[in-house]
N, C-alpha and C positions, 0 to 999 in steps of 0.2 A: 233234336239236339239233346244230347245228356250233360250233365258236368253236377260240382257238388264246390261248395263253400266253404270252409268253415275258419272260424276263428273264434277261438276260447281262451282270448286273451284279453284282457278289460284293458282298459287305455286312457290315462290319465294324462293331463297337461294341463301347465300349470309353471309360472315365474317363482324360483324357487322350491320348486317342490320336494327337492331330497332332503330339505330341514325337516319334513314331517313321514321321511321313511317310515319310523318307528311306528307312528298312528296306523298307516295302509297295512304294516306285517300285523300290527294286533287282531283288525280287521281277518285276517286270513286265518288268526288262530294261529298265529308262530311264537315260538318261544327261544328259540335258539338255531340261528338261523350261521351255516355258512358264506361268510362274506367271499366271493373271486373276483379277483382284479387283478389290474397290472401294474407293475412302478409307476411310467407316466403318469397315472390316474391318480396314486397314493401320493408323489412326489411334488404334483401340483397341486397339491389340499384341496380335491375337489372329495375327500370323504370326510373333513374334517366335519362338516355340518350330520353329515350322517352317522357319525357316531358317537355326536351329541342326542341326536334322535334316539337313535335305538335304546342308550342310555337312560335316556330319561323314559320310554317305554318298557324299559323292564326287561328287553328284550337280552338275552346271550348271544352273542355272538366270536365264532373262530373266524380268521382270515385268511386266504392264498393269496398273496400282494405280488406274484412273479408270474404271473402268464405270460409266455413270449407271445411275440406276434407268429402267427400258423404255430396254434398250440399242439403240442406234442403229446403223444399215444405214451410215453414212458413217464411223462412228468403228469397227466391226468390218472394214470394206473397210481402213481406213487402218493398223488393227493385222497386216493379214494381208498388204498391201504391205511392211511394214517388216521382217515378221519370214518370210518366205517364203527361201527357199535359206540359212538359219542352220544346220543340223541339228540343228534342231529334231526330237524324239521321241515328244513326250508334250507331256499340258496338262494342268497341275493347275489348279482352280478352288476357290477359296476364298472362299464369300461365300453370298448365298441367292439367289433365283429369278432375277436377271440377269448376276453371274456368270456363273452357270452355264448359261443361254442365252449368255454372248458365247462362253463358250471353246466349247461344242455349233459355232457359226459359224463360228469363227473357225478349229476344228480342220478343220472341212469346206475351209475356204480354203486352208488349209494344203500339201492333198492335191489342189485342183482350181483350174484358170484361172478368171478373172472374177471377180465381185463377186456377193457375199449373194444377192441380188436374183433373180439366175438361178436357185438354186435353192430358190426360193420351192414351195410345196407338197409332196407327196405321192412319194418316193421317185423324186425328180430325180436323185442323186447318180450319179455313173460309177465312182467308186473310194471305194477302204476311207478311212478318216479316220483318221489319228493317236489315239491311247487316249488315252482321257479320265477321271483319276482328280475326283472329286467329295467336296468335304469342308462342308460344309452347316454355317451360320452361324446358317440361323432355323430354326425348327418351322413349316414354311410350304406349301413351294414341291414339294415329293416330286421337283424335276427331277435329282436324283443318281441316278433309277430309271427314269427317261424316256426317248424319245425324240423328245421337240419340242425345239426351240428356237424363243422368240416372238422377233422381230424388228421393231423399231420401222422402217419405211420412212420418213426424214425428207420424200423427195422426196412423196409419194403422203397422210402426215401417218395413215398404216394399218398396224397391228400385222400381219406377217406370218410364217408360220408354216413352217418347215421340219420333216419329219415322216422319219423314216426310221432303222433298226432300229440301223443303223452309231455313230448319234449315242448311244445311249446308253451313260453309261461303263462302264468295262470294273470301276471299285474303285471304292466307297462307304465313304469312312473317317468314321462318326459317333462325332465326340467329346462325350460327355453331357455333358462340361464347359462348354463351347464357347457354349455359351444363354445361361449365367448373365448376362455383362453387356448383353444386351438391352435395348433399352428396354422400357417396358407397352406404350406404341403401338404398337411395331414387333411385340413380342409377339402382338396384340389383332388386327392384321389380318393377320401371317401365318397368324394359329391361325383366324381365319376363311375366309383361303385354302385352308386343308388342308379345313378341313371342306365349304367349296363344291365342291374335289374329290371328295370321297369322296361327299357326295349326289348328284353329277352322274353319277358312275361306274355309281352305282348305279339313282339313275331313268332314265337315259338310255337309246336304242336297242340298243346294242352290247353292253351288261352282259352277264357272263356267270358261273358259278359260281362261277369262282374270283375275279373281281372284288368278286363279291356280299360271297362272306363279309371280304374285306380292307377292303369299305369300309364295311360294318356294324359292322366292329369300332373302324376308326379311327372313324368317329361316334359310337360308345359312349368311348373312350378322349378325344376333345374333350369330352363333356358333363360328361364328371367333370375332367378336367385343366385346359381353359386359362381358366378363370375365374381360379385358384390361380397359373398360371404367371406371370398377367398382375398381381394385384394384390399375392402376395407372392412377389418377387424373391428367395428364398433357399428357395423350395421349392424342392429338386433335384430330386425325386421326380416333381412337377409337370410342369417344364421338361424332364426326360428321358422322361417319357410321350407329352410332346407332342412330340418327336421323332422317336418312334416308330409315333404316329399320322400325323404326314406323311411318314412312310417311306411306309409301308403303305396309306396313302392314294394318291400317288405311284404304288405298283404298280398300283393298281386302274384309277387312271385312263388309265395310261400304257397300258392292256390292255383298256380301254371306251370311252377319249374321253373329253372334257367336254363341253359343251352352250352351252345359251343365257345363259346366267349369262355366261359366259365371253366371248360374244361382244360382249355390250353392254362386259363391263370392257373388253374389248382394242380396241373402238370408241374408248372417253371414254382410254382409255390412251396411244390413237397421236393423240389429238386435243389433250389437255389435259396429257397426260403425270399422269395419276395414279398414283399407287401401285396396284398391281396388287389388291394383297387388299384396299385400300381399296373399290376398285370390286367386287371378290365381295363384299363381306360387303354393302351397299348393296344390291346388285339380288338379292341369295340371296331374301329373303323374298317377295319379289316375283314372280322366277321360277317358285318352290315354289307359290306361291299359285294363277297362273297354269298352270299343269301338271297341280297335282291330280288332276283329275278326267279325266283321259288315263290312269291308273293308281292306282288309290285304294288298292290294298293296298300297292305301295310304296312311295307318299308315307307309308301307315301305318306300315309298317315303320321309316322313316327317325324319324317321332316317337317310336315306342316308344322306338328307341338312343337317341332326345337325351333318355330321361327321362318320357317323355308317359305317363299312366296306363294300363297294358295293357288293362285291362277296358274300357277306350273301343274304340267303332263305327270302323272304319275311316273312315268320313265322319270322326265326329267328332274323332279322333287326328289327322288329314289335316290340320283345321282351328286345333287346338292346337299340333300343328307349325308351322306359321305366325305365330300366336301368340309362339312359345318364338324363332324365330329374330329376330322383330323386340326378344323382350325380349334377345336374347343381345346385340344391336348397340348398344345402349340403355348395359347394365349394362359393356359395353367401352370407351364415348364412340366408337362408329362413328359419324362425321356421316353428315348426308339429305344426298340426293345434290343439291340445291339451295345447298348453303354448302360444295358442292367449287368449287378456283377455275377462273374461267376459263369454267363455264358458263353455253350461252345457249340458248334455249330455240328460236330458229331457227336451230340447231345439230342439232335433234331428229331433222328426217328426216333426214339427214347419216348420224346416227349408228345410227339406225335400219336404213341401206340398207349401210350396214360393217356390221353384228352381221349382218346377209342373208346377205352376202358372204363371213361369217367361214366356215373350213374344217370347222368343229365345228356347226355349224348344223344339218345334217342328221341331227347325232345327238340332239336334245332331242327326247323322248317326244311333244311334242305341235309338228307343225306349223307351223312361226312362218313368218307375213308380214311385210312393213314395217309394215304397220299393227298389226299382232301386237307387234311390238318398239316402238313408237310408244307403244300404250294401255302397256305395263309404263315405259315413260320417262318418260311424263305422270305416271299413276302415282307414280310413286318422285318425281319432281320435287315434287310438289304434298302427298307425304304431311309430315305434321306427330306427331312422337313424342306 
């Protein structure tokens, strides 16, 4: 057996901990750090304490307050024009899974000529990237532990993907606090994100032991938490578990890959602009179904964590798993992928021959064709709860 680990990202947790940003960035040696975020983030005073901190630390700080969600290849080029020979040091990101893809981009620009675009794929980059402190908004995205950045290509209308060891950040400051005002929705499909991670980490090609157990555990840690995070808003307990399952989910993946789940979301993503875990939690059951029988003991394994009756056959747990995840999307209000906007059904091969295309395609356990990704879109299109 070969495999390799890494993670060079320190990990802090802690009740309230964004009051004392400024403390952690002096520690690192920053002195004027790029703030990226999004309005929601800005809009709910969840930076208000943070930029008390950095203040009273001494620290300088510019801000990006507009990341869309599936942040864009023309608006990451235009932040890394504007702010390029500032002295600039550092990038704090504050927000969940697009954030923290813009600053992942936007640090890399920072440090290299050209625009995003170039360095599209698999350890393109030529020099080290600015440190990147990561402070996580949702229970979702695990990319404070990563190293991708998804990148929306406006021009090309395709989610593309920067991969490489540099991007991930150097501090992971989670504040357990930091969930509570969430919405359920935004709850409901980041917490299906995390879990599409950790199942994919796990069935997928690359898995390897230390992935295995991080993402069996965050799957056991989703089955019992985010129903509770999602429906009562004053579980802390709830909402700080599920934090910690898309931490450690996050690791797993960051260290396996994800798969074909992922490639169809980041298809309909760069196409229709969907929310990202909108589109995992949608195609998970589908995927899973589809897969199955490419690995029956650890489609089994994945049902056990979510709860599935041990004394069941691995066929038959395989099968229940399936089951549990379309009841999981159900009991969330995930819509069918048919009353997301903007889709059309001669759109299909389109999106079919991007999820081909995607860079994680060749990690899903079982072989996908166009037509492979075609039957699970029809599929998902045409099912009915």
């Amino acid at each position: 057996m070969q495999f390799q680990f890494l993670l060079p990202t320190k990990i802090v947790m802690e009740p309230g901990l964004r009051q004392r940003t400024g403390e952690h960035l002096l520690g690192l040696g920053l002195s004027h750090v790029l703030l990226v975020t999004d309005p929601g983030v800005k809009n709910a005073g969840l930076l208000d304490s943070i930029y008390a901190s950095l203040e009273q630390a001494g620290i300088r700080y510019d801000e990006i307050a507009d990341v869309k969600p599936n942040p864009r290849s023309e608006d990451v080029n235009r932040a890394a024009q504007l702010y390029r020979g500032k002295g600039i040091d550092g990038v704090l990101a504050v927000g969940g899974g697009s954030a923290m893809d813009a600053a992942k981009a936007i640090s890399v620009l920072l440090t290299h000529d050209g625009i995003v675009e170039d360095y599209e794929g698999a350890f393109a980059l030529k020099n080290a990237v600015l440190p990147i402190v990561a402070i996580p908004t949702t229970a979702g995205t695990g990319s404070e532990v990563t190293f991708f950045s998804v990148i929306t290509d406006t021009r090309r209308q395709f989610k593309m993907s920067l991969l490489d060891y540099r991007i991930g950040p150097v501090l992971a400051l989670l504040d357990s606090d930091i969930t509570a005002t969430l919405p359920p929705h935004i709850a409901a499909a980041t917490g299906m994100d995390a879990l599409t991670h950790a199942i994919e980490a796990y069935t997928g090609k690359p898995a390897n032991p230390i992935s295995d157990g991080l993402a069996l555990h965050a799957i056991r840690l989703i089955a019992q938490h985010l129903k509770p995070a999602v429906q009562e808003p004053d579980n802390r307990e709830a909402r700080e578990q599920m934090l910690i399952a898309s931490l450690i989910a996050g690791m797993a993946f960051g260290n396996a890959d994800i798969a074909s789940v992922h490639c169809i979301s980041e298809a309909i993503g760069g196409m229709y602009d969907t929310p990202h875990g909108i589109g995992n939690a949608i195609f998970l059951p589908f995927v899973f179904s589809h897969n199955r029988d490419a690995d029956l003991r650890r489609h089994a394994d994945v049902a056990y964590a979510l709860g599935i009756d041990p004394n069941l056959s691995a066929v038959d747990a395989a099968q229940a798993g399936v089951d549990q995840l379309f009841r999981m999307n159900r009991e969330l209000g995930i819509p069918r992928f048919a009353d997301v906007a903007g889709v059309r059904e001669e759109d299909f091969t389109a999106i079919a021959q991007k999820s081909k295309s995607n860079i994680s395609d060749a990690s899903n356990i079982k072989d996908m064709t166009v037509e492979s990704y075609l039957d699970v879109i029809r599929a998902a299109y045409h099912y009915s709860a």
